[in-house]
N, C-alpha and C positions, 0 to 999 in steps of 0.2 A: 279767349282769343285762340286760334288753331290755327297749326302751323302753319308757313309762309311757303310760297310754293314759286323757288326763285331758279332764274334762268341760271342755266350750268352749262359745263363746255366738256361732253362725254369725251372721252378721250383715247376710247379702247384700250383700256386695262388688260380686257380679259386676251384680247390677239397680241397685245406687247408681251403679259406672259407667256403663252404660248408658243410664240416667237422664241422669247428666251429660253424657256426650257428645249426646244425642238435644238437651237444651237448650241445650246449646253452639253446634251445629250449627243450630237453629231463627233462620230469619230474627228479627233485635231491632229491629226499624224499628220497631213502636208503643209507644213509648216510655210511652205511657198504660194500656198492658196487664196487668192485677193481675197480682203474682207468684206462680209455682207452686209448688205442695208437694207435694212425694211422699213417703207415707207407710208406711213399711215394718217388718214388724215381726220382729224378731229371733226366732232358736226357740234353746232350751237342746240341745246334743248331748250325750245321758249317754253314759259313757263309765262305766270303771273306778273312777273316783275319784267318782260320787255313789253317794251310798246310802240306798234309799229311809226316809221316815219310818215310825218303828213307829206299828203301831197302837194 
C-alpha cells in the first residue's frame, strides 16, 4: 500500500514567518505606533481524498 495522498489546507507558513521575522527585526522605539496586521489567506490543496460535489 503507498501513501495516501490527502487534501490539506496550505497555510502559508513560509510568508507568516517572514512576516514575523521582518517585524521582529523592525526598529520598536515608537512605542505609539498602531499595530500591524498581516493578512493572509489560506488555499485548499485537493488531493485524492476530495471529491467534487455532484451536480
Amino acid at each position: 500500500m503507498g501513501p495516501i495522498s490527502l487534501t490539506s489546507v496550505d497555510q502559508a507558513g513560509r510568508e507568516i514567518g517572514r512576516n514575523a521575522a521582518r517585524l521582529l527585526l523592525e526598529p520598536s522605539a515608537d512605542r505609539g505606533k498602531p499595530s500591524v496586521q498581516a493578512e493572509l489567506s489560506p488555499t485548499l490543496v485537493e488531493r485524492r481524498t476530495t471529491v467534487r460535489p455532484s451536480a
